[in-house]
PDB file of N, H, CA, C and O in Angstrom:
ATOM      1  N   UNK A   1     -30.686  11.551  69.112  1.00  0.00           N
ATOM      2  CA  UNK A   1     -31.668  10.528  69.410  1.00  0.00           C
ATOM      3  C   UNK A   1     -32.073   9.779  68.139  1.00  0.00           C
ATOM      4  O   UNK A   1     -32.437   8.603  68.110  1.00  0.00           O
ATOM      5  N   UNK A   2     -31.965  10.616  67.076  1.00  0.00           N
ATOM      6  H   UNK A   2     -31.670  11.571  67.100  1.00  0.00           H
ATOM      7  CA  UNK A   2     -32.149   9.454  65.523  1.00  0.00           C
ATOM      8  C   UNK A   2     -31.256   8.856  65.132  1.00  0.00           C
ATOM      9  O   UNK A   2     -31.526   8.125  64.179  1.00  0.00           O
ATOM     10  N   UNK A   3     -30.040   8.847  65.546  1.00  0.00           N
ATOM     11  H   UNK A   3     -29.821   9.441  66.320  1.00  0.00           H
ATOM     12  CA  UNK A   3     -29.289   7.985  64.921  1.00  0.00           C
ATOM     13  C   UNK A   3     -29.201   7.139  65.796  1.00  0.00           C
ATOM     14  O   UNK A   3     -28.824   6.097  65.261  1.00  0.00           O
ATOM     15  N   UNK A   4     -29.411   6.945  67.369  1.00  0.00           N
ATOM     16  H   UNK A   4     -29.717   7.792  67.804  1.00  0.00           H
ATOM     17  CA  UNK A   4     -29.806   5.538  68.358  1.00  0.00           C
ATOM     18  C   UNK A   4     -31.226   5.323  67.997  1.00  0.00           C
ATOM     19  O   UNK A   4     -31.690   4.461  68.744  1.00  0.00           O
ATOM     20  N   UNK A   5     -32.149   5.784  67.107  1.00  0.00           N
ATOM     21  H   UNK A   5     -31.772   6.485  66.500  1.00  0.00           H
ATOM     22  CA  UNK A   5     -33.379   4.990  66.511  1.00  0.00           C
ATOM     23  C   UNK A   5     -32.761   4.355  65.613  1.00  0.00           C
ATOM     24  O   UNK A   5     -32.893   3.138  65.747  1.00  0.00           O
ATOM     25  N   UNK A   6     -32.151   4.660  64.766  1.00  0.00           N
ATOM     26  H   UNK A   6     -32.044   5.648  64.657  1.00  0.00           H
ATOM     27  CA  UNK A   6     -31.829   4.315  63.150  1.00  0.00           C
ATOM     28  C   UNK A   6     -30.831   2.961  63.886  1.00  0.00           C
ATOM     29  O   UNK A   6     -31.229   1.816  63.670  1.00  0.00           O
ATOM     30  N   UNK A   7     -30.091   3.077  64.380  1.00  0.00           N
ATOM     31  H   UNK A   7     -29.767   4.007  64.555  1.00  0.00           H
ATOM     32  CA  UNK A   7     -28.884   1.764  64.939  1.00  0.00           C
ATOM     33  C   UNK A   7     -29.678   0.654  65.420  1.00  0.00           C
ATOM     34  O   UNK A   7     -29.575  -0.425  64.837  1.00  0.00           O
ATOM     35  N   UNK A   8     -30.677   0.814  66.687  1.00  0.00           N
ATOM     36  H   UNK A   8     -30.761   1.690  67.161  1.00  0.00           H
ATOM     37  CA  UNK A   8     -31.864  -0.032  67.026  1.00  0.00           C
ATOM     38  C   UNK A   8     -32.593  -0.700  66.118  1.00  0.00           C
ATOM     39  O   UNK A   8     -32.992  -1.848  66.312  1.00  0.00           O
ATOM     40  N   UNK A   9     -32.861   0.099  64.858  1.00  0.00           N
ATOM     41  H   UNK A   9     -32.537   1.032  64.701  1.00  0.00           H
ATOM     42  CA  UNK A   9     -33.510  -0.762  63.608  1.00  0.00           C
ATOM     43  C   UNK A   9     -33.093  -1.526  63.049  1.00  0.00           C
ATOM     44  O   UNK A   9     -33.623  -2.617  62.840  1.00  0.00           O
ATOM     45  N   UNK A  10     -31.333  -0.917  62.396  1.00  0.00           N
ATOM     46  H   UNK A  10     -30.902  -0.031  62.565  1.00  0.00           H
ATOM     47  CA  UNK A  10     -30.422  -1.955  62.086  1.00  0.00           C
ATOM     48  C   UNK A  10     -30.370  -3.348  62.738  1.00  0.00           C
ATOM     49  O   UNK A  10     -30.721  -4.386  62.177  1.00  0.00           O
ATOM     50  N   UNK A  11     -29.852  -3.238  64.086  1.00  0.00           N
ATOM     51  H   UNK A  11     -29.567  -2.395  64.541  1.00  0.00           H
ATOM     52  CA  UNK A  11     -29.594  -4.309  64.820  1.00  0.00           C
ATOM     53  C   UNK A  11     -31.351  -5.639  64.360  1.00  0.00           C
ATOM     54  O   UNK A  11     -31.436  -6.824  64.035  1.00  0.00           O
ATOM     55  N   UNK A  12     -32.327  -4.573  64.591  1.00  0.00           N
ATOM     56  H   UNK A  12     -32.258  -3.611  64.855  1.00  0.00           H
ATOM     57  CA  UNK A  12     -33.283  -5.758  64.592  1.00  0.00           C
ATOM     58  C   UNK A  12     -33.938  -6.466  63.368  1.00  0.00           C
ATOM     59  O   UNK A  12     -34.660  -7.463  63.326  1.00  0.00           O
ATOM     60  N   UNK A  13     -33.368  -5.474  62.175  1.00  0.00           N
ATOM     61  H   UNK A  13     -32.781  -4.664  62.210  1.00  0.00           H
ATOM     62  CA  UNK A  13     -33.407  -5.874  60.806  1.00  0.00           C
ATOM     63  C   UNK A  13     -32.212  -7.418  60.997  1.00  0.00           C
ATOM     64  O   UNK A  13     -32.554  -8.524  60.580  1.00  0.00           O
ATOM     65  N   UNK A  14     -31.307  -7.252  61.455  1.00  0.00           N
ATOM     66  H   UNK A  14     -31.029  -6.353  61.795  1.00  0.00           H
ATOM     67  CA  UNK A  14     -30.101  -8.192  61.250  1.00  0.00           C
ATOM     68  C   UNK A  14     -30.669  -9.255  62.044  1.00  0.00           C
ATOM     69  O   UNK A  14     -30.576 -10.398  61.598  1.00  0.00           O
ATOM     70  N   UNK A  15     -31.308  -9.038  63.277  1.00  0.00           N
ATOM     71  H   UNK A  15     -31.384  -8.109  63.640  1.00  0.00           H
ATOM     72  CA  UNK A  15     -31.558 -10.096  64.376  1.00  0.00           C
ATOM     73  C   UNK A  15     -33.257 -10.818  63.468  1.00  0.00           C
ATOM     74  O   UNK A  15     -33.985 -11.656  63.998  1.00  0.00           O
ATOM     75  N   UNK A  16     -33.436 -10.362  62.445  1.00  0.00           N
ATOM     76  H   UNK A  16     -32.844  -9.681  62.014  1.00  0.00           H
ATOM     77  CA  UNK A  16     -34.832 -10.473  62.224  1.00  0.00           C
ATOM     78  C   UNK A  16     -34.322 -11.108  60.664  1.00  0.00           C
ATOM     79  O   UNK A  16     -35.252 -11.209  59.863  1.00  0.00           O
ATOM     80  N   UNK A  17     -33.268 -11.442  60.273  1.00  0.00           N
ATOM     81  H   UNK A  17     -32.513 -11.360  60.924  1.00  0.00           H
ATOM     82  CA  UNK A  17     -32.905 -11.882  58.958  1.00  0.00           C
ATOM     83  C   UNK A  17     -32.556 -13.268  59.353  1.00  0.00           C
ATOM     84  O   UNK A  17     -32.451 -13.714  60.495  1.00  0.00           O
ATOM     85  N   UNK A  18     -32.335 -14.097  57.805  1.00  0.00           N
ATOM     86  H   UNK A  18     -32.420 -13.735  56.877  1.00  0.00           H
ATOM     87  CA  UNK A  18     -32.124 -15.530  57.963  1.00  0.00           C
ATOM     88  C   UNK A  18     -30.923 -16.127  59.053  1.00  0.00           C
ATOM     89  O   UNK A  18     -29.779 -15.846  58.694  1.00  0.00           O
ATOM     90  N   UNK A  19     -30.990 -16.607  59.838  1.00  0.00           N
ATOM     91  H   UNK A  19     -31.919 -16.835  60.129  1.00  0.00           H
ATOM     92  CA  UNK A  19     -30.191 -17.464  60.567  1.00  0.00           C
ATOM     93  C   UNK A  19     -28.302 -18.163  60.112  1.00  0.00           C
ATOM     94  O   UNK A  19     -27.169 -18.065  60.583  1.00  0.00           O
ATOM     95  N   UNK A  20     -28.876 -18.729  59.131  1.00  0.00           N
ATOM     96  H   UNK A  20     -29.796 -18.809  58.749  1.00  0.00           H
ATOM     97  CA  UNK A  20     -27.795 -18.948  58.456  1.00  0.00           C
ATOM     98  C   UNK A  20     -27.121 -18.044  57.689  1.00  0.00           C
ATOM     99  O   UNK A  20     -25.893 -18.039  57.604  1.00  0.00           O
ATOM    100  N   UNK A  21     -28.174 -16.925  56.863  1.00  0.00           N
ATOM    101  H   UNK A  21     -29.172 -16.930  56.932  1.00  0.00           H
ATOM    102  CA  UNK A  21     -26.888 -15.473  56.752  1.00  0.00           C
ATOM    103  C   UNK A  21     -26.259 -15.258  57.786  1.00  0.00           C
ATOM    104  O   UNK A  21     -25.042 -15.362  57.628  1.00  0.00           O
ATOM    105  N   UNK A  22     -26.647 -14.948  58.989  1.00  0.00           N
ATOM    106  H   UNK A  22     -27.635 -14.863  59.117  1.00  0.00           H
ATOM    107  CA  UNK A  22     -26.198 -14.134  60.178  1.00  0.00           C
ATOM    108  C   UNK A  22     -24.404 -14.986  60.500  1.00  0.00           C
ATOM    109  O   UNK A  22     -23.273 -14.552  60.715  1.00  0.00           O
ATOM    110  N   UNK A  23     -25.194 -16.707  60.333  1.00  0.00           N
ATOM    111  H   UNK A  23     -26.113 -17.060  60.158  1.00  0.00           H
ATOM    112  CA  UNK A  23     -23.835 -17.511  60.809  1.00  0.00           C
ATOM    113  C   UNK A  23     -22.691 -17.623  59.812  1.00  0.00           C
ATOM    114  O   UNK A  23     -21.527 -17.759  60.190  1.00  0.00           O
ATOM    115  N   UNK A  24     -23.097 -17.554  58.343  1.00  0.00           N
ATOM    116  H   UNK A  24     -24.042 -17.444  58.036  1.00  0.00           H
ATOM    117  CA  UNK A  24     -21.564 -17.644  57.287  1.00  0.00           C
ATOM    118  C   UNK A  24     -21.372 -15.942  57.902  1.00  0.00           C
ATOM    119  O   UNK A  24     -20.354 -15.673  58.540  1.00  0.00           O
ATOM    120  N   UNK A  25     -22.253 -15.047  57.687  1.00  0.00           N
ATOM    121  H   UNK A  25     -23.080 -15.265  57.169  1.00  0.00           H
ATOM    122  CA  UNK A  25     -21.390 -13.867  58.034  1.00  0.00           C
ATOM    123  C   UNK A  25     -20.577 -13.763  59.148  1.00  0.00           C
ATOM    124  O   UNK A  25     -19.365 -13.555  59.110  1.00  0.00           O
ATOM    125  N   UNK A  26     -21.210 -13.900  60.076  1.00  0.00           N
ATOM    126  H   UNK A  26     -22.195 -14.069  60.106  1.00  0.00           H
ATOM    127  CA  UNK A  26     -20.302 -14.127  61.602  1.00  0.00           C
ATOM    128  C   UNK A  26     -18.649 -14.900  61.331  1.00  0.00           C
ATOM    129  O   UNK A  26     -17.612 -14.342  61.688  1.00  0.00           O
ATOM    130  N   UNK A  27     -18.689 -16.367  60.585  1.00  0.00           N
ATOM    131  H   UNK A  27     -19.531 -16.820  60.295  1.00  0.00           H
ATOM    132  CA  UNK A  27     -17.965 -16.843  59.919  1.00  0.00           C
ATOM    133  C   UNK A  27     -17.004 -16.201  59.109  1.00  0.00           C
ATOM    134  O   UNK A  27     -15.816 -16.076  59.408  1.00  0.00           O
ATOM    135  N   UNK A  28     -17.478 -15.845  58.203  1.00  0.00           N
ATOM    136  H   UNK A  28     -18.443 -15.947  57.960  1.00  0.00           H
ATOM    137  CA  UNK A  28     -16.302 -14.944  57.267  1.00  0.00           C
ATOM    138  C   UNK A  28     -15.704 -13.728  57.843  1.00  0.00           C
ATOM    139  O   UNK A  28     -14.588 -13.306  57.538  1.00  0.00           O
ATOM    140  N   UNK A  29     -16.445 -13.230  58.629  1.00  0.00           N
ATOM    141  H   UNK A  29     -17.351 -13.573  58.877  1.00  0.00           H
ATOM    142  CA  UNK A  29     -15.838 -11.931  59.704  1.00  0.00           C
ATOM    143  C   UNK A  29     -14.776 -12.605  60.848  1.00  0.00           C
ATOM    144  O   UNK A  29     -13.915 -11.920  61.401  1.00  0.00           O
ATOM    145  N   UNK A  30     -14.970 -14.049  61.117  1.00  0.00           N
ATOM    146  H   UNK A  30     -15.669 -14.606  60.668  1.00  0.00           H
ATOM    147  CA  UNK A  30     -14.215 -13.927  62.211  1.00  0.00           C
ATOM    148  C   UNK A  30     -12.320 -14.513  61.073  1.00  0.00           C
ATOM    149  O   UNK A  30     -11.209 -14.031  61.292  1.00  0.00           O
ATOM    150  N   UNK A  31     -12.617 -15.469  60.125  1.00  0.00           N
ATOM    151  H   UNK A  31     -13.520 -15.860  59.947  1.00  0.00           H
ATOM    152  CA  UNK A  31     -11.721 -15.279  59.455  1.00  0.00           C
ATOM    153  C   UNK A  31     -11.041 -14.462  58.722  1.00  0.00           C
ATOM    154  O   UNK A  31      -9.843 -14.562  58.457  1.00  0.00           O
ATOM    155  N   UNK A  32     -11.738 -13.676  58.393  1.00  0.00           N
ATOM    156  H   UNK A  32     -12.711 -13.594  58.609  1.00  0.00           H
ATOM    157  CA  UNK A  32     -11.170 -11.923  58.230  1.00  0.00           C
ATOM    158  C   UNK A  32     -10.195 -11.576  58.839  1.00  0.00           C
ATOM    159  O   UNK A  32      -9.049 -11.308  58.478  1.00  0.00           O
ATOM    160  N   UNK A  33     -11.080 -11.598  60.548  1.00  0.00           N
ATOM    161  H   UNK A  33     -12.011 -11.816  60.841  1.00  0.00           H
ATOM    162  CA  UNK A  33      -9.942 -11.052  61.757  1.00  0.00           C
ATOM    163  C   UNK A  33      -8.893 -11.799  61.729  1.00  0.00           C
ATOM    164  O   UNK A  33      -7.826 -11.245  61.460  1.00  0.00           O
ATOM    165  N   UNK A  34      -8.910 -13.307  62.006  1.00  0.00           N
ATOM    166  H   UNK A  34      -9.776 -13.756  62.224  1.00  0.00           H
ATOM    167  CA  UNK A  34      -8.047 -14.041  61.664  1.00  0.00           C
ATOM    168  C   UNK A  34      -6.897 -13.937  60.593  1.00  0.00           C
ATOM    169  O   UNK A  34      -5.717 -14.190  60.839  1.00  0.00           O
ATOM    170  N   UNK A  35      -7.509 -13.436  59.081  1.00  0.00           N
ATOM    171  H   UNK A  35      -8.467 -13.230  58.882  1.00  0.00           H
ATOM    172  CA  UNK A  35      -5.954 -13.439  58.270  1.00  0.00           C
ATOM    173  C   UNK A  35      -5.376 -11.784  58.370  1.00  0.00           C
ATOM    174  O   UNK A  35      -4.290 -11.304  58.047  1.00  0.00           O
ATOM    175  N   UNK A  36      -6.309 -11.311  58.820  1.00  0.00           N
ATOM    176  H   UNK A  36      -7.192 -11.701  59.083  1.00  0.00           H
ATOM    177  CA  UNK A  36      -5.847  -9.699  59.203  1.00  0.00           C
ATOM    178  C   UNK A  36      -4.589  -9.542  60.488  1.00  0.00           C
ATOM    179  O   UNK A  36      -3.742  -8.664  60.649  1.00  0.00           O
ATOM    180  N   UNK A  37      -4.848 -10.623  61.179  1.00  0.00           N
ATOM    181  H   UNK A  37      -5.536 -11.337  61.048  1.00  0.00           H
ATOM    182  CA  UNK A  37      -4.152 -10.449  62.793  1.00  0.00           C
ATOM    183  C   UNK A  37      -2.775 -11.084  61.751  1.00  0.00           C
ATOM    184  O   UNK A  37      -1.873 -10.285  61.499  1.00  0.00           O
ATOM    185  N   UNK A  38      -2.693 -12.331  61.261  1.00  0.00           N
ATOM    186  H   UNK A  38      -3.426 -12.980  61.466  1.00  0.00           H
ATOM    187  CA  UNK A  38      -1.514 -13.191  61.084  1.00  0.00           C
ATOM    188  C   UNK A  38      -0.833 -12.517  60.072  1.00  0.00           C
ATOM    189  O   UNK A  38       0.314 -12.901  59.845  1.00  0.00           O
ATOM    190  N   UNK A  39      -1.476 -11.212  59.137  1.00  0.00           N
ATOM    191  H   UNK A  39      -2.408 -10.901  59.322  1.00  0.00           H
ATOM    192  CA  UNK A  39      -0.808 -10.759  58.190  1.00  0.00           C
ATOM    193  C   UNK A  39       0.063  -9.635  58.830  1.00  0.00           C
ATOM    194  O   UNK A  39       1.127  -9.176  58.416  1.00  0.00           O
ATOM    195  N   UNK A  40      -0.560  -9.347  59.802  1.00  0.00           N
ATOM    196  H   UNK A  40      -1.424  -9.720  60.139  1.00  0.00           H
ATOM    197  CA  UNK A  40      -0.111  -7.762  60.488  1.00  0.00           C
ATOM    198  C   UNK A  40       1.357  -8.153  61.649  1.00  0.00           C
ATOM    199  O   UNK A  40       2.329  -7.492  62.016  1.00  0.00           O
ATOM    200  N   UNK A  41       0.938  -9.357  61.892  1.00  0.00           N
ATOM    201  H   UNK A  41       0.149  -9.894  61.594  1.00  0.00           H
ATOM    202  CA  UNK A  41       2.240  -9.853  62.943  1.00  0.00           C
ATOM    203  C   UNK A  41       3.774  -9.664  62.067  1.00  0.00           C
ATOM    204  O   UNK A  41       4.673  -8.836  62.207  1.00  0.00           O
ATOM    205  N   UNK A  42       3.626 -10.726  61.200  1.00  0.00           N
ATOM    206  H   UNK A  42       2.895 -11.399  61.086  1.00  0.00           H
ATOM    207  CA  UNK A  42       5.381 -10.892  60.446  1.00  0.00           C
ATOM    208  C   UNK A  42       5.441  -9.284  59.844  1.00  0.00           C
ATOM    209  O   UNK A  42       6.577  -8.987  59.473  1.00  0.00           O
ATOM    210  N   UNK A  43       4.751  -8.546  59.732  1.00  0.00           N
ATOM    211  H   UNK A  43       3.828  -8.787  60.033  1.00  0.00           H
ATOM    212  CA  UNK A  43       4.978  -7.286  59.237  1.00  0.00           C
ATOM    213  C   UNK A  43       5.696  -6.742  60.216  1.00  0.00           C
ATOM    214  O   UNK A  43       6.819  -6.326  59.929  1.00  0.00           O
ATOM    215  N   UNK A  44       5.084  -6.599  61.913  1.00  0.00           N
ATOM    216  H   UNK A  44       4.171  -6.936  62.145  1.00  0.00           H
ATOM    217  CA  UNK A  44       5.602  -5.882  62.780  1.00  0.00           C
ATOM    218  C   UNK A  44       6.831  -6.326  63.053  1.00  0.00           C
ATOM    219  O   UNK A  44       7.754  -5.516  63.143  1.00  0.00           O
ATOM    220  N   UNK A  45       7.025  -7.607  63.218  1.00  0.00           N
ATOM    221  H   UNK A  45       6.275  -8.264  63.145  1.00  0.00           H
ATOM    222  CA  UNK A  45       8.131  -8.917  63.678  1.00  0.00           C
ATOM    223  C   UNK A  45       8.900  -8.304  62.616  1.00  0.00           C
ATOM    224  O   UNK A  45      10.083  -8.220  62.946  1.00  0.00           O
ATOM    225  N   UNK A  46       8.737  -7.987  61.820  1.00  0.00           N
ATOM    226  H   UNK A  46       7.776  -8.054  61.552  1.00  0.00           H
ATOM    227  CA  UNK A  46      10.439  -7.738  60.333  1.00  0.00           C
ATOM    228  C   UNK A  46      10.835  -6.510  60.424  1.00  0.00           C
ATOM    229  O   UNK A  46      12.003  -6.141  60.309  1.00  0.00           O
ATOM    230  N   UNK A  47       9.691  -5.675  60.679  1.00  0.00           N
ATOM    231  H   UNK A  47       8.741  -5.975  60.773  1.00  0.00           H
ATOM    232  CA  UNK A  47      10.057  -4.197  61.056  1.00  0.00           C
ATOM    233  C   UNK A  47      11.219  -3.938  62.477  1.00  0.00           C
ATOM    234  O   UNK A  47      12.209  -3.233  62.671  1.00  0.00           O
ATOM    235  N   UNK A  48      10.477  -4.889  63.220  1.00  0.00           N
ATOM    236  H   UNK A  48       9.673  -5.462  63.063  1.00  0.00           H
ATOM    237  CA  UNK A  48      11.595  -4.157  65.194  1.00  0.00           C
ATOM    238  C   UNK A  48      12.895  -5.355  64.183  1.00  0.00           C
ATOM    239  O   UNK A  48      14.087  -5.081  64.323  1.00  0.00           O
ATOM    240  N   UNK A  49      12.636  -6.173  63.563  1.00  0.00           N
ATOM    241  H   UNK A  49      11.667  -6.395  63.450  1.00  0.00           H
ATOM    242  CA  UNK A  49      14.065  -6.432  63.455  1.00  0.00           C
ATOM    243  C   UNK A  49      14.979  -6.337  62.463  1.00  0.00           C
ATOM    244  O   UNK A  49      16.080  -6.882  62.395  1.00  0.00           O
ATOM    245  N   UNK A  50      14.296  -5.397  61.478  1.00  0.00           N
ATOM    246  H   UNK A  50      13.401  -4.954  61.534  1.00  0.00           H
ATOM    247  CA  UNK A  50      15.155  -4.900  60.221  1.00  0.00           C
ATOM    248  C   UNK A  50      16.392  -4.240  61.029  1.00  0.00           C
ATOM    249  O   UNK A  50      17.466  -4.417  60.456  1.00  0.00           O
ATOM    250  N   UNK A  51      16.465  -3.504  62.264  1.00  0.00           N
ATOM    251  H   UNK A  51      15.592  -3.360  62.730  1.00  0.00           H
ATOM    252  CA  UNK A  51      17.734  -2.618  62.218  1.00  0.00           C
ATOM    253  C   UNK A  51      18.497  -3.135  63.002  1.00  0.00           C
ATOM    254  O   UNK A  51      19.487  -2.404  63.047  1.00  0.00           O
ATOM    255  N   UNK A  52      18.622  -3.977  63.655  1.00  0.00           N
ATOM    256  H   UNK A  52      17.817  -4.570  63.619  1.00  0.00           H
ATOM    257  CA  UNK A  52      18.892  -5.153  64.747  1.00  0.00           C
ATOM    258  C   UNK A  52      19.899  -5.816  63.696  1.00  0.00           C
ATOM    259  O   UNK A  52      21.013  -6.269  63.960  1.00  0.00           O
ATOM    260  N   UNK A  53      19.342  -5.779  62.592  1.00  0.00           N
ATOM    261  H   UNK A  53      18.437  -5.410  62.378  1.00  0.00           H
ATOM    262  CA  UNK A  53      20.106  -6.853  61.336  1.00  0.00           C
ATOM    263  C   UNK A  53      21.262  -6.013  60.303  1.00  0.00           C
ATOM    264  O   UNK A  53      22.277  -6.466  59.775  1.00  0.00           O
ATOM    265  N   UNK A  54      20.868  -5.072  60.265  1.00  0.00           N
ATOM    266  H   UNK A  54      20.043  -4.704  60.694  1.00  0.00           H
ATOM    267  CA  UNK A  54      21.322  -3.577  60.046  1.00  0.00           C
ATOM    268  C   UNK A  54      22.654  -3.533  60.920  1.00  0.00           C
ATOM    269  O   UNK A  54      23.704  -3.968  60.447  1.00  0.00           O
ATOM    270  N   UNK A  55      22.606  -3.132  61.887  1.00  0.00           N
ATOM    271  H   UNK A  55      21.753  -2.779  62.271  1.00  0.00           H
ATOM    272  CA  UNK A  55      23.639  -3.240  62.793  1.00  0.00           C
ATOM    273  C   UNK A  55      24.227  -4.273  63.218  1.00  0.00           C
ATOM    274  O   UNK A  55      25.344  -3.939  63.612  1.00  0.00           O
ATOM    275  N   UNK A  56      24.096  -5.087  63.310  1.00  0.00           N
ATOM    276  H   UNK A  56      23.189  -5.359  62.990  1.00  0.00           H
ATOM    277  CA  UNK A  56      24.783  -6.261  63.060  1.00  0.00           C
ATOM    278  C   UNK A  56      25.647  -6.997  62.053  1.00  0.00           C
ATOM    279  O   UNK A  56      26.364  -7.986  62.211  1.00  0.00           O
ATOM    280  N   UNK A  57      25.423  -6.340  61.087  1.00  0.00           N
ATOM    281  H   UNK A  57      24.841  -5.537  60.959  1.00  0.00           H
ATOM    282  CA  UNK A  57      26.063  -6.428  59.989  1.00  0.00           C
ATOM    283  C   UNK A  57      27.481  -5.531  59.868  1.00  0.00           C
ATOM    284  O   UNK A  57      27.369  -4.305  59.834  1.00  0.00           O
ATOM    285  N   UNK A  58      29.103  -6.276  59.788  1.00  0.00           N
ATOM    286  H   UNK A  58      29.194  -7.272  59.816  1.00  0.00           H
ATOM    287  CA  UNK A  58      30.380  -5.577  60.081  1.00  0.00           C
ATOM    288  C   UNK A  58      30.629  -5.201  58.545  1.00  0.00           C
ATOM    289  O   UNK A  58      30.455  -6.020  57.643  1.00  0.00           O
ATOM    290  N   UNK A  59      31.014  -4.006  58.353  1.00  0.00           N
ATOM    291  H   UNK A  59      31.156  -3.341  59.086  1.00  0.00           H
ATOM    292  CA  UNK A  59      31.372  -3.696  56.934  1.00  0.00           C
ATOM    293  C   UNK A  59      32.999  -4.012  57.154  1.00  0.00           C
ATOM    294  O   UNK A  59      33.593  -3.983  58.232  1.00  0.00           O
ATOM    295  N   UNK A  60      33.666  -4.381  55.593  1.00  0.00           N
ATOM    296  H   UNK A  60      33.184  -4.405  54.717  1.00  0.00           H
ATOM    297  CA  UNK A  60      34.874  -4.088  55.686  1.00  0.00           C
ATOM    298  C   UNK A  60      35.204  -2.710  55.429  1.00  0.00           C
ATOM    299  O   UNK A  60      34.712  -1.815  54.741  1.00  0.00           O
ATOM    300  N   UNK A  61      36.093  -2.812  56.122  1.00  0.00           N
ATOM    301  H   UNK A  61      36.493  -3.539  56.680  1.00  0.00           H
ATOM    302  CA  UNK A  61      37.240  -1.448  55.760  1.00  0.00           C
ATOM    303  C   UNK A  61      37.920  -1.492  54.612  1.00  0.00           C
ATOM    304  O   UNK A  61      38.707  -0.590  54.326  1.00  0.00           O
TER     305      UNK A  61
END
């Protein structure tokens, strides 16, 4: 039950702070997510097709 007091405080400390902190933060968090999602894609995308490329590749004899 104290740590859903202690979270309740948080929240109303944040809801009870400047306006415009709340909005660059909101801001910089959602671009965060943003270069976090686009960095994590070509990572996965090179990975399923590193062996695809791998095998595809004919050695000589």
């Amino acid at each position: 039950m104290n740590s859903e007091n202690q979270f309740e405080t948080i929240i109303l400390k944040i809801l009870e702070s400047d306006p415009q902190l709340l909005v660059a933060a909101s801001v910089v968090l959602v671009i965060l997510i943003v270069i976090g999602v686009f960095l994590s894609k070509p990572s996965k995308n090179f990975s399923a097709t590193k062996p695809r490329l791998l095998h595809s590749v004919k050695r000589p004899d």
